[in-house]
KOLPATI-950125 format. One record per residue: residue number from 1; residue in three letters; x, y, z of N, C-alpha, C, CB in turn. Coordinates in steps of 0.02 Angstrom, whole numbers, plus 50000, padded with zeros to 5 digits. Glycine has a CB too. Layout:
N
+-----+---------+-------+-------+-------+-------+-------+-------+-------+-------+-------+-------+-------+-------+
: num : residuo :    nu :    nv :    nw :   cau :   cav :   caw :    cu :    cv :    cw :   cbu :   cbv :   cbw :
+-----+---------+-------+-------+-------+-------+-------+-------+-------+-------+-------+-------+-------+-------+
: NUM :     ala :     X :     Y :     Z :     X :     Y :     Z :     X :     Y :     Z :     X :     Y :     Z :
...
+-----+---------+-------+-------+-------+-------+-------+-------+-------+-------+-------+-------+-------+-------+
% end
This chain:
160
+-----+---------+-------+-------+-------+-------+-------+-------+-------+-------+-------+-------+-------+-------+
: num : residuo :    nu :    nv :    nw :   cau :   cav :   caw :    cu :    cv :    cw :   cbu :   cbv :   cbw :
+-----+---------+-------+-------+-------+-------+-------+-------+-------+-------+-------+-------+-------+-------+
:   1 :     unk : 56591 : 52560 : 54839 : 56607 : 52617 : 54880 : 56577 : 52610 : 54949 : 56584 : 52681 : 54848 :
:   2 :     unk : 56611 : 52630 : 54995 : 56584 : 52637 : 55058 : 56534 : 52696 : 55076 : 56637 : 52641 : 55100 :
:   3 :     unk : 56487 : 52680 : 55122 : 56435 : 52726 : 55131 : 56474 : 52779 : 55160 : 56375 : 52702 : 55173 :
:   4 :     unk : 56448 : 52826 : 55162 : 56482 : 52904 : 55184 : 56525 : 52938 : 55136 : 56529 : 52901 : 55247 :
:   5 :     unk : 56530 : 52900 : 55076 : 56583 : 52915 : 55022 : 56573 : 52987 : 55009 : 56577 : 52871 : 54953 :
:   6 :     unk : 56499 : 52997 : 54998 : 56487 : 53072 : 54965 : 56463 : 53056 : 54876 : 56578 : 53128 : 54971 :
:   7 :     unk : 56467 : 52967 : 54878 : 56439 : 52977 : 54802 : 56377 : 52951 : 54825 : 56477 : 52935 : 54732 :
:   8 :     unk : 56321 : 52970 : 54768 : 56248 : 52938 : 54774 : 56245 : 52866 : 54726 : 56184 : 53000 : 54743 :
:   9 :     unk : 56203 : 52842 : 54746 : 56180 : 52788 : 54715 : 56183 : 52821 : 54620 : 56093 : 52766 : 54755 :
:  10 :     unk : 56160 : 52745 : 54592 : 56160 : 52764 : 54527 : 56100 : 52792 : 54511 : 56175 : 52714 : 54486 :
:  11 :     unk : 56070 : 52821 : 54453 : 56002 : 52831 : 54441 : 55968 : 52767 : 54423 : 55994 : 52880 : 54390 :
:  12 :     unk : 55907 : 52734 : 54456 : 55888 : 52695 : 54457 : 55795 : 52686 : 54387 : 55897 : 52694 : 54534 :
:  13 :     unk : 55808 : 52684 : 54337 : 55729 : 52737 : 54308 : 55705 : 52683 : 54321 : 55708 : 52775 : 54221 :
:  14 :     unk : 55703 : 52609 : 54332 : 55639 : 52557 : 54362 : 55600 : 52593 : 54421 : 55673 : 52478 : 54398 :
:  15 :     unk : 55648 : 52618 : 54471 : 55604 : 52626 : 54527 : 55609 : 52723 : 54537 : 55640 : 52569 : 54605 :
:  16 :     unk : 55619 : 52766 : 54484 : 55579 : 52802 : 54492 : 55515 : 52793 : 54446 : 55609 : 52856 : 54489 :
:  17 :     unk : 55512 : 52774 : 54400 : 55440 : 52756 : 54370 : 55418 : 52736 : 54416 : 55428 : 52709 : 54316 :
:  18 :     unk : 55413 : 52675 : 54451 : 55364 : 52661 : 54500 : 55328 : 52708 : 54552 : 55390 : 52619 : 54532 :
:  19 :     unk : 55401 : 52757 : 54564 : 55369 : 52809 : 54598 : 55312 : 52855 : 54561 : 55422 : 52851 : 54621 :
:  20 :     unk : 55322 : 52860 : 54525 : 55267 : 52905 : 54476 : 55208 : 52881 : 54482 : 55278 : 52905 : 54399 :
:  21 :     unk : 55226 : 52810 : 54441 : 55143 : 52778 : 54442 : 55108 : 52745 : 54506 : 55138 : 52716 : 54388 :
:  22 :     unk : 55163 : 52771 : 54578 : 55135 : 52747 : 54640 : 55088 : 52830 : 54654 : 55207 : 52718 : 54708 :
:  23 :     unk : 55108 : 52895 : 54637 : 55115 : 52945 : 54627 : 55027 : 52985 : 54603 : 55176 : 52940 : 54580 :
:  24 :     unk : 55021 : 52960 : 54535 : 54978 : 52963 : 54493 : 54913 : 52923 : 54529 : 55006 : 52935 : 54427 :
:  25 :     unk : 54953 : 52851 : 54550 : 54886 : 52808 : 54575 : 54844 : 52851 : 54634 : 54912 : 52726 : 54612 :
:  26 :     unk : 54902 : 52855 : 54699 : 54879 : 52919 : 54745 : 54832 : 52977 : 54720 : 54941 : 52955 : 54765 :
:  27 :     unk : 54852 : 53004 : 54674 : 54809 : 53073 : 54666 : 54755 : 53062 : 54619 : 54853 : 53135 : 54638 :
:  28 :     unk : 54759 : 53007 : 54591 : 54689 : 52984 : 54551 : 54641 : 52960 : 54585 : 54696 : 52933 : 54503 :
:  29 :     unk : 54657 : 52923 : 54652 : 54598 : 52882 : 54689 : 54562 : 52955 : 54753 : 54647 : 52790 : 54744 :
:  30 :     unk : 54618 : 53007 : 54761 : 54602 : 53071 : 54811 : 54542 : 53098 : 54763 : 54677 : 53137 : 54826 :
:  31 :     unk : 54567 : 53113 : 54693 : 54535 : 53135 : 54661 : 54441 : 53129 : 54645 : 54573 : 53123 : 54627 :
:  32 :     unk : 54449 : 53047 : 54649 : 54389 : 53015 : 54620 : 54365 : 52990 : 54692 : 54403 : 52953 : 54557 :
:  33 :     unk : 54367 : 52980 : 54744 : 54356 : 52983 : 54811 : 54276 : 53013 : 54828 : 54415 : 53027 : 54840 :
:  34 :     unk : 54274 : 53091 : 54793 : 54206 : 53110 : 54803 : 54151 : 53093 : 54757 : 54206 : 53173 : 54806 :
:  35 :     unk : 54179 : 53065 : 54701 : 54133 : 53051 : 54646 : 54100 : 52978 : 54687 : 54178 : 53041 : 54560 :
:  36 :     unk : 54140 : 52953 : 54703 : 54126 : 52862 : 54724 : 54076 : 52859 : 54776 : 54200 : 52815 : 54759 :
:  37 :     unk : 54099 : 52900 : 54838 : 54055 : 52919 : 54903 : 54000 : 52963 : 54859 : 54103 : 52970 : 54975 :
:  38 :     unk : 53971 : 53004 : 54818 : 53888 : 53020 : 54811 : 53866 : 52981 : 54774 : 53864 : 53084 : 54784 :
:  39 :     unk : 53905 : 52922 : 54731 : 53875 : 52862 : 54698 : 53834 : 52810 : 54733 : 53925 : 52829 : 54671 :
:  40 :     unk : 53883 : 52824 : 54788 : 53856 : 52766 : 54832 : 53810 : 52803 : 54902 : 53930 : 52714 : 54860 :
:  41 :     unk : 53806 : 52855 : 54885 : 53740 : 52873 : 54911 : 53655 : 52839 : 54907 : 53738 : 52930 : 54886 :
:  42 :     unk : 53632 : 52826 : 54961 : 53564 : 52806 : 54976 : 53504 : 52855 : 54961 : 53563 : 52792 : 55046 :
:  43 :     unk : 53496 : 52857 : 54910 : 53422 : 52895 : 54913 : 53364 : 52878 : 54952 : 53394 : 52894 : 54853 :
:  44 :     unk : 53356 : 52790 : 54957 : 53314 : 52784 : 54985 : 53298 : 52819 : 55057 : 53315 : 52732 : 54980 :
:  45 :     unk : 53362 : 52789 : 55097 : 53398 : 52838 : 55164 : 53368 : 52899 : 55170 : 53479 : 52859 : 55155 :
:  46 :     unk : 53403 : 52940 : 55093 : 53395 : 53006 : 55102 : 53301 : 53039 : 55111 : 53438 : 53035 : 55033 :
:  47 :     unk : 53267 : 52994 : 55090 : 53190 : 52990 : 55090 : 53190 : 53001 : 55140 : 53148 : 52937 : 55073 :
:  48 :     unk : 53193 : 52938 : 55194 : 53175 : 52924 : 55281 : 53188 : 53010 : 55304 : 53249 : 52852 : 55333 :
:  49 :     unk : 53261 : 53019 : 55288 : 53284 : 53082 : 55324 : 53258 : 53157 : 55295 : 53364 : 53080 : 55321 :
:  50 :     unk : 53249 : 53158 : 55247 : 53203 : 53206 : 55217 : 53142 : 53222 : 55252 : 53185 : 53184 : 55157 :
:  51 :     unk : 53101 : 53150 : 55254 : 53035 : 53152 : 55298 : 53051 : 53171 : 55378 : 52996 : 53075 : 55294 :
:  52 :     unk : 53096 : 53128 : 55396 : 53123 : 53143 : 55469 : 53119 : 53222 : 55502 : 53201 : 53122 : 55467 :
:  53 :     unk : 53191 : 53220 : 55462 : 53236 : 53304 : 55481 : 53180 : 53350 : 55446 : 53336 : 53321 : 55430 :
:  54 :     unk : 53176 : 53357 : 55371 : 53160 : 53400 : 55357 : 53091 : 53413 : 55319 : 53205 : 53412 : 55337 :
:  55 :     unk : 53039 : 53386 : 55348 : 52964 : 53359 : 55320 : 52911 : 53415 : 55376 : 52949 : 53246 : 55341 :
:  56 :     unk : 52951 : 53416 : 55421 : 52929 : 53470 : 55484 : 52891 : 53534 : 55458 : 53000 : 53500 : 55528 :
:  57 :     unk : 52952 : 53589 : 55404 : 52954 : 53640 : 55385 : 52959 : 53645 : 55294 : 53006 : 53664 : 55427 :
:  58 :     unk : 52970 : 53587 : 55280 : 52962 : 53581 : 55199 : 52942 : 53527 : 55164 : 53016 : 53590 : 55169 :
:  59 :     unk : 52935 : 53540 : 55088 : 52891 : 53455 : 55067 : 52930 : 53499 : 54996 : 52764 : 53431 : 55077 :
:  60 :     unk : 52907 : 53465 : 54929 : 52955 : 53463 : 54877 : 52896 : 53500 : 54848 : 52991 : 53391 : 54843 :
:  61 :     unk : 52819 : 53502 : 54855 : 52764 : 53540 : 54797 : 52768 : 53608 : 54840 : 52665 : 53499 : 54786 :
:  62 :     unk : 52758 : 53612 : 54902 : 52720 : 53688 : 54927 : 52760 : 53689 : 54991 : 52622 : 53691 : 54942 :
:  63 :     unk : 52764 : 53779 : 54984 : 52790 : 53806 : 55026 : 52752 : 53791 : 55096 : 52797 : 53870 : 55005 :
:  64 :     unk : 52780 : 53793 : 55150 : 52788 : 53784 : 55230 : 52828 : 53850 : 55265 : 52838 : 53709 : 55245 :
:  65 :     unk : 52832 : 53821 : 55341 : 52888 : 53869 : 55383 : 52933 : 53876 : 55311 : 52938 : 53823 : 55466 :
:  66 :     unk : 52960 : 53807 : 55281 : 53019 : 53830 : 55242 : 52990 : 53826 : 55173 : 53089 : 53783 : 55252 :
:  67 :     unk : 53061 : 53836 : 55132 : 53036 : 53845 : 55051 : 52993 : 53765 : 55021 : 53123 : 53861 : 54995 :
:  68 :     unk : 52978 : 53784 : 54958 : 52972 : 53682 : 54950 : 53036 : 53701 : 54884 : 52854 : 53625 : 54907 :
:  69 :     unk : 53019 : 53637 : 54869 : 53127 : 53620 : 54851 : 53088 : 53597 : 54767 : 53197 : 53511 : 54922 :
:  70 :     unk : 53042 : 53591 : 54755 : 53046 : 53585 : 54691 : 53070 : 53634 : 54627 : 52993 : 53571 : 54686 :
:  71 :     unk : 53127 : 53560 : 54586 : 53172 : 53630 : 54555 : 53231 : 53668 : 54572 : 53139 : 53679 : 54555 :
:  72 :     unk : 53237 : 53629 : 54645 : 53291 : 53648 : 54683 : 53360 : 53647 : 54656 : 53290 : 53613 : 54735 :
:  73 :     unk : 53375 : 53600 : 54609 : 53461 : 53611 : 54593 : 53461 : 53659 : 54533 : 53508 : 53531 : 54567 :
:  74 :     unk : 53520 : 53713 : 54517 : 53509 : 53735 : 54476 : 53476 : 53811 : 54513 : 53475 : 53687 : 54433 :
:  75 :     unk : 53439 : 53826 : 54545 : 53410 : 53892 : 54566 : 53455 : 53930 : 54614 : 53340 : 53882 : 54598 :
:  76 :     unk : 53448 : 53989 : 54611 : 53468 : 54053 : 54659 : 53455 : 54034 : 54724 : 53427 : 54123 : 54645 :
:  77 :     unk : 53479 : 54036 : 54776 : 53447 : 54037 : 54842 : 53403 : 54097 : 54874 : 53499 : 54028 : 54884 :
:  78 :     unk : 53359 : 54085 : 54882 : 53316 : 54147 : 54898 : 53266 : 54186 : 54841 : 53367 : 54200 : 54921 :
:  79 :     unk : 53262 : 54119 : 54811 : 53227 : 54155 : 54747 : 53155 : 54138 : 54715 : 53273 : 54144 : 54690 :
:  80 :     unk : 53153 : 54068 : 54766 : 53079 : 54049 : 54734 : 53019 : 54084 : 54768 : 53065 : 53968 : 54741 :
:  81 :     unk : 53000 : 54075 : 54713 : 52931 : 54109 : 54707 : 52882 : 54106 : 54762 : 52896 : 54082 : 54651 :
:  82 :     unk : 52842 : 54142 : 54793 : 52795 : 54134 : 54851 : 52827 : 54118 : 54923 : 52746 : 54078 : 54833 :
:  83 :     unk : 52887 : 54125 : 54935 : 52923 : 54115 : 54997 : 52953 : 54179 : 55039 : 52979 : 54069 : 54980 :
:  84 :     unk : 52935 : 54206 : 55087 : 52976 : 54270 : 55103 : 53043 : 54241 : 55142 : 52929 : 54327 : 55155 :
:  85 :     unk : 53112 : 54249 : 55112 : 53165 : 54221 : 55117 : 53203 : 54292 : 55172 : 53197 : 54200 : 55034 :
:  86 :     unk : 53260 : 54269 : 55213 : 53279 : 54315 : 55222 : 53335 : 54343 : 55188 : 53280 : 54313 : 55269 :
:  87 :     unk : 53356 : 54414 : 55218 : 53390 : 54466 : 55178 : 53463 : 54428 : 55167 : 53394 : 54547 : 55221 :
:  88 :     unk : 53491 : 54393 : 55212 : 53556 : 54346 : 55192 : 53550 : 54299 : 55157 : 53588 : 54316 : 55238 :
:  89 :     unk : 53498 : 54267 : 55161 : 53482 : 54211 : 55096 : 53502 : 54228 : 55005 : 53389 : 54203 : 55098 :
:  90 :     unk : 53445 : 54291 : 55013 : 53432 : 54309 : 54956 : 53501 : 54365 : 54916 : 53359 : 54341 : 54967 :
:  91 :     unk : 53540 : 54387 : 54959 : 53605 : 54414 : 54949 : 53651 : 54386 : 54937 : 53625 : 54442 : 54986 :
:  92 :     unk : 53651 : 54285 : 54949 : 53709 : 54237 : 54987 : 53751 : 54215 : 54905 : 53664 : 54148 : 55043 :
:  93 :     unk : 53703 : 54240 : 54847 : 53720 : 54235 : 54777 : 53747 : 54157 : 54774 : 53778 : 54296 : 54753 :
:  94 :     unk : 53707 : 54129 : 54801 : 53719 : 54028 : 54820 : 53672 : 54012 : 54762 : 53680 : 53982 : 54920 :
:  95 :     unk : 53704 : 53962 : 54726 : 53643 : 53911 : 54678 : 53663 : 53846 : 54679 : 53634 : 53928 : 54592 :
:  96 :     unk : 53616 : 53806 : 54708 : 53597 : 53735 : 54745 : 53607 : 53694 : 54678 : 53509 : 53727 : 54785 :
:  97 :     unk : 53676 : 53657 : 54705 : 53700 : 53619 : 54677 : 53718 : 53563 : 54744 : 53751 : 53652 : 54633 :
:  98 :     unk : 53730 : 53507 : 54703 : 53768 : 53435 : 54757 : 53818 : 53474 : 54823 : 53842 : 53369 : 54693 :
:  99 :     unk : 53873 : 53515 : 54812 : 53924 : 53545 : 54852 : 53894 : 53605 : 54894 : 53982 : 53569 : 54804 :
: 100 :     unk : 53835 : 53650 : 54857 : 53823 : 53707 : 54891 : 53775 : 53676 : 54942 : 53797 : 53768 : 54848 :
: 101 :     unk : 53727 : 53627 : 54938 : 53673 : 53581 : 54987 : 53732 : 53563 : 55062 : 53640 : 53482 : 54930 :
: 102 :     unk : 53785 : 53519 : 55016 : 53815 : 53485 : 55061 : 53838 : 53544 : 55120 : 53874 : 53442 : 55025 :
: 103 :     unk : 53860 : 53578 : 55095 : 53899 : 53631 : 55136 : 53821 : 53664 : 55198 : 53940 : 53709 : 55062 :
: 104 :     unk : 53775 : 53674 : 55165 : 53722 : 53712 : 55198 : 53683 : 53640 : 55258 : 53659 : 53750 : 55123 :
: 105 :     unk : 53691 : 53603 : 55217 : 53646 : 53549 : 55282 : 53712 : 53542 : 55324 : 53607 : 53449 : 55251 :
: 106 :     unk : 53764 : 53537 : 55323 : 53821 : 53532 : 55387 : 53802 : 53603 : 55419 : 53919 : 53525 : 55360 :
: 107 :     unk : 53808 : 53665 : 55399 : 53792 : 53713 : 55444 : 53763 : 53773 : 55402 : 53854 : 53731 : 55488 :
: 108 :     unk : 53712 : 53784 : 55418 : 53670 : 53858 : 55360 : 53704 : 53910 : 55390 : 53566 : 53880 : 55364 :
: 109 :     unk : 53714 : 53929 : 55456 : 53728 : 53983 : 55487 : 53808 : 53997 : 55482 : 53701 : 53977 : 55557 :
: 110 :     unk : 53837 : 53947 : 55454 : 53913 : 53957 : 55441 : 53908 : 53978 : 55400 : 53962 : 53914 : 55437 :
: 111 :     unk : 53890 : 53951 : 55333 : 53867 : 53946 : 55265 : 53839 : 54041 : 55253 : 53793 : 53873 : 55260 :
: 112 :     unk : 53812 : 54040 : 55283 : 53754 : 54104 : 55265 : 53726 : 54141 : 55345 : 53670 : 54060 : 55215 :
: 113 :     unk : 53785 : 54173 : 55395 : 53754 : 54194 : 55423 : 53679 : 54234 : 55426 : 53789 : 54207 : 55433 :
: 114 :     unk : 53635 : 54245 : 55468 : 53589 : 54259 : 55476 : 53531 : 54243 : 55433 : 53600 : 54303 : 55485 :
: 115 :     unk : 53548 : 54195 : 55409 : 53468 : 54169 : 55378 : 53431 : 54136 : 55417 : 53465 : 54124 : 55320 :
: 116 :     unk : 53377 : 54116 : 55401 : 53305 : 54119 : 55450 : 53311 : 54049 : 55465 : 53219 : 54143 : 55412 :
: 117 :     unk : 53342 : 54002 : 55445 : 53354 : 53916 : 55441 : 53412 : 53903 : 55494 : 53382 : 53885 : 55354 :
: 118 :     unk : 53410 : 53897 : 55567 : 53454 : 53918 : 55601 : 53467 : 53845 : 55636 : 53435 : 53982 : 55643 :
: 119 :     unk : 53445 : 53796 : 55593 : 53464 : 53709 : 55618 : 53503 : 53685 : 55588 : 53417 : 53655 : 55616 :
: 120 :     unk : 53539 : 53648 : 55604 : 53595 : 53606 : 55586 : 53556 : 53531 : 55560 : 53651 : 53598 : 55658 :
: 121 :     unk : 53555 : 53525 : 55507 : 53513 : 53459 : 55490 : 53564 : 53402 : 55491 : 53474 : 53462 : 55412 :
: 122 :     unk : 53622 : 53406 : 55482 : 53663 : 53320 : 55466 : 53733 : 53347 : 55467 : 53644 : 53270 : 55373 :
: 123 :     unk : 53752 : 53330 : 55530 : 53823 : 53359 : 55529 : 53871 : 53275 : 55489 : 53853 : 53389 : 55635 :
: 124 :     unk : 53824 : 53223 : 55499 : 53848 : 53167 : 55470 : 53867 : 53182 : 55364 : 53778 : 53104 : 55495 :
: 125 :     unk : 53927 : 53169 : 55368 : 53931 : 53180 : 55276 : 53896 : 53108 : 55249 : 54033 : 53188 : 55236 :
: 126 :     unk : 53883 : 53064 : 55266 : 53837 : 53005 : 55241 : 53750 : 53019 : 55244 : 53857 : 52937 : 55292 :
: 127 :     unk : 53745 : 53060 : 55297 : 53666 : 53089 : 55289 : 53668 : 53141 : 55256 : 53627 : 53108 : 55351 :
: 128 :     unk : 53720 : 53170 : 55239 : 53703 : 53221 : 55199 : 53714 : 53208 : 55124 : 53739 : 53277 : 55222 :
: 129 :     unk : 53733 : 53144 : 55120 : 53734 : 53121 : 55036 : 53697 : 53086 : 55031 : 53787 : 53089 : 55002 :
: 130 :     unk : 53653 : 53058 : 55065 : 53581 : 53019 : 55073 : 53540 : 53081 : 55054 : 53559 : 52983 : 55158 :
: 131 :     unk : 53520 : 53130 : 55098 : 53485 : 53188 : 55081 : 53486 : 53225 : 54998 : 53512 : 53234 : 55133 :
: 132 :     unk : 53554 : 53219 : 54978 : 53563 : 53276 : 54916 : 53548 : 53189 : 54843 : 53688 : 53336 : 54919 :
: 133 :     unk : 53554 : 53135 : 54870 : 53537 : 53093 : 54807 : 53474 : 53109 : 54809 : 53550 : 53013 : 54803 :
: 134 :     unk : 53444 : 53104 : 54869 : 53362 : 53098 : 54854 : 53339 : 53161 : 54858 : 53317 : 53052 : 54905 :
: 135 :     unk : 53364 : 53206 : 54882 : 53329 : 53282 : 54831 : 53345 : 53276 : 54767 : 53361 : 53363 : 54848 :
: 136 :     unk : 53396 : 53264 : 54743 : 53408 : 53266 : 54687 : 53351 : 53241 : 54622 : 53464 : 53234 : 54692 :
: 137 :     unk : 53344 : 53170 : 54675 : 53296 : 53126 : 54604 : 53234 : 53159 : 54620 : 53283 : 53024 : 54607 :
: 138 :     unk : 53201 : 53170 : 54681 : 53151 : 53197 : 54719 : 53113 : 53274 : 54669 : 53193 : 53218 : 54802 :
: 139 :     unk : 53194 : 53306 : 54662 : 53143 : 53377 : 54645 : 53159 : 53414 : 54589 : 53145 : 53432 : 54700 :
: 140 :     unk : 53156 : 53325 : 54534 : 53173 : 53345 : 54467 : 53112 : 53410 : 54425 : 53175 : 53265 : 54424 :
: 141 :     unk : 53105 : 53417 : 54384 : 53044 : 53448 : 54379 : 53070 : 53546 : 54376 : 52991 : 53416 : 54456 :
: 142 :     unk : 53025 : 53568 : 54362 : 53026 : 53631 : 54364 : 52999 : 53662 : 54412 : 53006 : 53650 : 54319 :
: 143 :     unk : 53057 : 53725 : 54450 : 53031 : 53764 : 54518 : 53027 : 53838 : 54489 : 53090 : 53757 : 54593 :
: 144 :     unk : 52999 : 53871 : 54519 : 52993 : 53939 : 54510 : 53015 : 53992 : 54556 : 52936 : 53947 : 54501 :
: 145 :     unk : 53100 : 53985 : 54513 : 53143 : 54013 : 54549 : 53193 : 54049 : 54496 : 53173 : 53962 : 54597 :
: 146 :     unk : 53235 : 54084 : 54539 : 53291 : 54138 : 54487 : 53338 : 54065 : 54469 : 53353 : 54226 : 54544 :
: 147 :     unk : 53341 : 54046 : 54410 : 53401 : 53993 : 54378 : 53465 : 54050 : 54369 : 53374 : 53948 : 54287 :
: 148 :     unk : 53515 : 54007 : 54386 : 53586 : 54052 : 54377 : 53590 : 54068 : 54316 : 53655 : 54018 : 54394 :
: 149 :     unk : 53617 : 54122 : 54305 : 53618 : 54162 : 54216 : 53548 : 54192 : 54202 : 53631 : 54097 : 54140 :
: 150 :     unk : 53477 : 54198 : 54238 : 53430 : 54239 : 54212 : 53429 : 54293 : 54259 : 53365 : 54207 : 54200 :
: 151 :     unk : 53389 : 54343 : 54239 : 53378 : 54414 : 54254 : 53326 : 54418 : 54304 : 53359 : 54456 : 54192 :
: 152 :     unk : 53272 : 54409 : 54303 : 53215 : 54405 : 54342 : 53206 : 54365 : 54427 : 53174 : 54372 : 54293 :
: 153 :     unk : 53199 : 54393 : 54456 : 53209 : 54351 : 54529 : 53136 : 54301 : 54508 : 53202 : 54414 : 54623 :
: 154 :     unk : 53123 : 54258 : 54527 : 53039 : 54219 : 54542 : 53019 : 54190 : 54456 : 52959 : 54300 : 54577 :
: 155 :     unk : 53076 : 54182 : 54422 : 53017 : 54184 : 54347 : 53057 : 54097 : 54351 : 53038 : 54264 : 54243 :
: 156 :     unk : 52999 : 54081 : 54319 : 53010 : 53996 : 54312 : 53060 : 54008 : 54237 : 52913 : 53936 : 54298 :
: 157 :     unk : 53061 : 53948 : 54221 : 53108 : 53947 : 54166 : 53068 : 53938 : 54097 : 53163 : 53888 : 54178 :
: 158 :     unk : 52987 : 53947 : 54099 : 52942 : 53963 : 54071 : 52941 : 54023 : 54052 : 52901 : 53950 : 54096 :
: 159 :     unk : 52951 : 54080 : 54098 : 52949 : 54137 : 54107 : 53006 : 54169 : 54098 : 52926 : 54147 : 54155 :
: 160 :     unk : 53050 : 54155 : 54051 : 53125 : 54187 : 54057 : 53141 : 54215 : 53997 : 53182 : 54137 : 54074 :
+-----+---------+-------+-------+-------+-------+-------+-------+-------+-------+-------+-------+-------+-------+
% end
């Protein structure tokens, strides 16, 4: 038949399968994309920059200008113990996980207007997955803070 006929091609199922599994491949590698980039995150990195950026106003045992982070994943924001946090912090109903960090070191004041942390630590997403591996391994351990699902603001998970 000549083109312009008005008929379509035949159904071809070799090359729509391919489309599928060209399809599937696409949305499997989008998918797994973020898992691969915090794998291959630098903790060591994230050390340097920890001490760097944020060694100024915090350390992982004792509170400073800022909170200390031990215990940090897993807790309420605004909740540990011995820190006077401010009133947006402690309202922001945020618990510090890999995604809620990431989001807050690109910008706290987007994140959580008016809280008292009014610096932008790593607008870079590679320093900021350097930072959250090595908090991560950094501030294993128990903090004394509200864990998501308990009642008590400040009670360690001793205390719950």
């Amino acid at each position: 038949m000549a083109a312009g006929s008005g008929r379509h091609r035949p159904y071809n199922i070799l090359e729509a399968s391919m489309r599928i599994h060209r399809g599937i491949g696409l949305l499997t590698a989008t998918l797994l994309l973020p898992l691969v980039s915090s794998a291959a995150a630098d903790a060591k990195r994230g050390e340097k920059l920890y001490t760097g950026r944020c060694g100024a106003c915090h350390s992982i045992a004792d509170n400073g200008a800022g909170p200390r982070h031990r215990g940090l994943f897993g807790c309420k924001a605004g909740t540990q113990a011995g820190f006077n946090y401010s009133d947006a912090l402690r309202k922001s109903g945020i618990v510090w996980d890999d995604q809620t960090l990431d989001r807050w070191l690109a910008d706290p004041n987007k994140m959580v207007p008016g809280n008292s942390m009014a610096v932008q630590l790593a607008s870079d997403p590679t320093d900021r997955a350097d930072l959250i591996a090595w908090l991560r391994a950094a501030t294993t351990g128990e903090g004394s803070c509200q864990r998501a699902g308990s009642a008590g603001q400040g009670q360690s998970a001793a205390h719950r």
